[in-house]
C-alpha positions in Angstrom: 77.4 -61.8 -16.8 79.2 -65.1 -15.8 75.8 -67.2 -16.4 75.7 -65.8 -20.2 79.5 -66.8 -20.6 78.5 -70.0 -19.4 75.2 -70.4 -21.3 76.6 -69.5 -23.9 79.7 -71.4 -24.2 77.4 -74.7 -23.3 75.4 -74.0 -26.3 77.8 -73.9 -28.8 79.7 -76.9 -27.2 76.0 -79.0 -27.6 75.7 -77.5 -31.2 79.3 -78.5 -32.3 78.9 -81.3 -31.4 75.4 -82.0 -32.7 77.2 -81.5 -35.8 80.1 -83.4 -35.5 78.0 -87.2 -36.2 76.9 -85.8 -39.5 80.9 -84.9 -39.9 81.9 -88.1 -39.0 79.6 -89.8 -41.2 80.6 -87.8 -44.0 84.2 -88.7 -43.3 84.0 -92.4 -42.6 82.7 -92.7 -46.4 86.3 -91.0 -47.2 88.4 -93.7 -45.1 91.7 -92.2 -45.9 91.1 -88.8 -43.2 91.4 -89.1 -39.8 88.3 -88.0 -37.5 88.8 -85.1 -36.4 86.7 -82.4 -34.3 88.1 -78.9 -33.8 85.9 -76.8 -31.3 86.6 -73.4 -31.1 86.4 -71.0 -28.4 83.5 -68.3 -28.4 83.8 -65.3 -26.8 81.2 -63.3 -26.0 81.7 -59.3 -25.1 78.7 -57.4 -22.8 78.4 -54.4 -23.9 77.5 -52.0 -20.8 74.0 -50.6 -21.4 73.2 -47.1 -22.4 71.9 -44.6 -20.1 68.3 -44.6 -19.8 67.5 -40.6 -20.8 65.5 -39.0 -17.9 62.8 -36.9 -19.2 62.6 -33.7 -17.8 59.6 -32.0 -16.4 57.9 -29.1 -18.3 59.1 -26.2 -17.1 55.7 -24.5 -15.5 56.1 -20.5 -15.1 54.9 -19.6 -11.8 54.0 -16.3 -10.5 55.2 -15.5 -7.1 53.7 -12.7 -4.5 55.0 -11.9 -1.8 52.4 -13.5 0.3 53.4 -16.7 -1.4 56.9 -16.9 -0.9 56.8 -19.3 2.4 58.6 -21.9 0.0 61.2 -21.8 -2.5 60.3 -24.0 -5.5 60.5 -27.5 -5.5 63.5 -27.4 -8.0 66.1 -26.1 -6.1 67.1 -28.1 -2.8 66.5 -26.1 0.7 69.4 -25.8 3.6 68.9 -27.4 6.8 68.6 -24.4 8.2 65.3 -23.5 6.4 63.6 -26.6 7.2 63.9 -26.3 11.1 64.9 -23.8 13.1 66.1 -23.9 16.9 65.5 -21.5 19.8 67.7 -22.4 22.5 66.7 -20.5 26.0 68.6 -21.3 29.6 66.4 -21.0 32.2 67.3 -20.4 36.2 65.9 -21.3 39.3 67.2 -20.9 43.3 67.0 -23.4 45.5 65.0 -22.6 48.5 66.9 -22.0 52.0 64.3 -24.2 54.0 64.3 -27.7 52.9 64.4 -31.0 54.0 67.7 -32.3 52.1 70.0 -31.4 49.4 68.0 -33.4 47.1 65.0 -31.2 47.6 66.7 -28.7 47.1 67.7 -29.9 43.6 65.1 -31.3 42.5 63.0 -27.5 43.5 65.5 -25.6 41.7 65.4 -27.5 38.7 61.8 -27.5 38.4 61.7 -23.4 38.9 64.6 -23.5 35.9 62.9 -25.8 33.8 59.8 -23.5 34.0 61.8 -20.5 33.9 62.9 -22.0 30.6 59.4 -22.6 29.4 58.5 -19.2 29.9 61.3 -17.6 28.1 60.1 -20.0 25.0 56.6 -18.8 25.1 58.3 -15.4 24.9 60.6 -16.3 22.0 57.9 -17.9 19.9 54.4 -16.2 20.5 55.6 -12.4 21.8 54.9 -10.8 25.2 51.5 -8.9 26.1 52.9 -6.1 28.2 50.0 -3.7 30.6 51.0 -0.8 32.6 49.3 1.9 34.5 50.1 4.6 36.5 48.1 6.4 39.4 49.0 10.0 39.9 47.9 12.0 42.6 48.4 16.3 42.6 50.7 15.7 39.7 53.1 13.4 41.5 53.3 9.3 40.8 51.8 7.5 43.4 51.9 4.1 41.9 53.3 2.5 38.5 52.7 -0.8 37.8 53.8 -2.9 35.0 52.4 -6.6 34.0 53.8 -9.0 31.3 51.8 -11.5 30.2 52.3 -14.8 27.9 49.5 -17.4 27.0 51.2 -19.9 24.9 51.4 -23.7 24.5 54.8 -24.8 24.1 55.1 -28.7 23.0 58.2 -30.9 22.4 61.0 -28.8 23.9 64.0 -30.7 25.0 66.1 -30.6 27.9 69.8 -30.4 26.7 72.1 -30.3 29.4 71.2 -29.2 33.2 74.0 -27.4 35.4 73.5 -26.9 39.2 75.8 -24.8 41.5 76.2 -23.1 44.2 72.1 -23.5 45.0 71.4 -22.1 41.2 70.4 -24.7 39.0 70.5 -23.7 34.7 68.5 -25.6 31.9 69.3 -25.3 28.6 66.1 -26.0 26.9 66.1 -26.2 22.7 62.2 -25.7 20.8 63.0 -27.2 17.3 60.3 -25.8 14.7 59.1 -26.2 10.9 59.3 -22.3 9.1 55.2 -23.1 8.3 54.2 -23.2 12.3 56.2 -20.5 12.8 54.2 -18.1 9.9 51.6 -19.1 11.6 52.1 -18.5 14.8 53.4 -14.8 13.8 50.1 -14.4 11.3 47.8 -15.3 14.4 48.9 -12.4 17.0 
């Protein structure tokens, strides 16, 4: 804005006083007035541009189903928490009484804890596949058994914090996942 000010003023300074030879020549044929040159200021006011109008996208009618609804529409702004969503799971481990040093001890009960931890994420996201049987004999139990199972892949689960005491070390473990991979995992049980 300062450059057109400038620019500006320049140009009419050069054009006044392009003009003021053919002046003074006009006035040295009248001897009796004084040569004179009166240069006025010019101000120039920016006016601050109008607001470009932002067209607005046809509005498109769209069906929904049930089945469908795994996204609001693009119009309306999601919350954090429907992007991502967090499972947090602590998992435990006991150090073993037979070791070498406290440090092996540590290091043993973290790794039971951190796959403690795993395990109860596997749970949390893809379920638990749970077989029992029973053997009876003259109408008395002889045997029960029960047997969990879990077959899943768990990928980019953090480690938050890690607490060991008293021989029992606890990981907090956090699975951060998009809504979309978790439909699917639920639509593929």
């Amino acid at each position: 804005m300062k450059k057109i000010l400038v620019i500006s003023a320049f140009l009419s300074a050069v054009l006044m006083a392009e003009e003021a030879p053919v002046q003074e020549v006009a006035e040295a044929a009248q001897p009796s007035q004084p040569n004179v040159i009166v240069v006025e200021p010019v101000v120039v006011t920016v006016a601050a541009p109008a607001p470009v109008p932002v067209p607005e996208p046809a509005a498109k009618e769209e069906h929904i189903c049930p089945q469908d609804m795994q996204e609001p529409p693009h119009s309306t702004k999601r919350p954090d928490a429907y992007k991502k969503m967090r499972i947090n799971v602590t998992g435990q481990g006991v150090a073993p009484t037979m070791t070498s040093s406290p440090a092996q001890a540590y290091a043993l009960a973290k790794r039971a804890a951190i796959a403690d931890a795993y395990r109860l994420l596997a749970e949390k996201v893809k379920g638990v596949r749970i077989e029992g049987s029973d053997k009876i004999k003259n109408m008395m139990v002889q045997r029960s058994e029960v047997r969990t199972f879990v077959d899943a892949v768990i990928a980019e689960a953090e480690i938050i914090e890690t607490v060991f005491q008293d021989g029992l070390c606890e990981v907090e473990m956090e699975l951060t996942i998009d809504p979309k991979q978790w439909r699917s995992i639920l639509a593929s049980r």
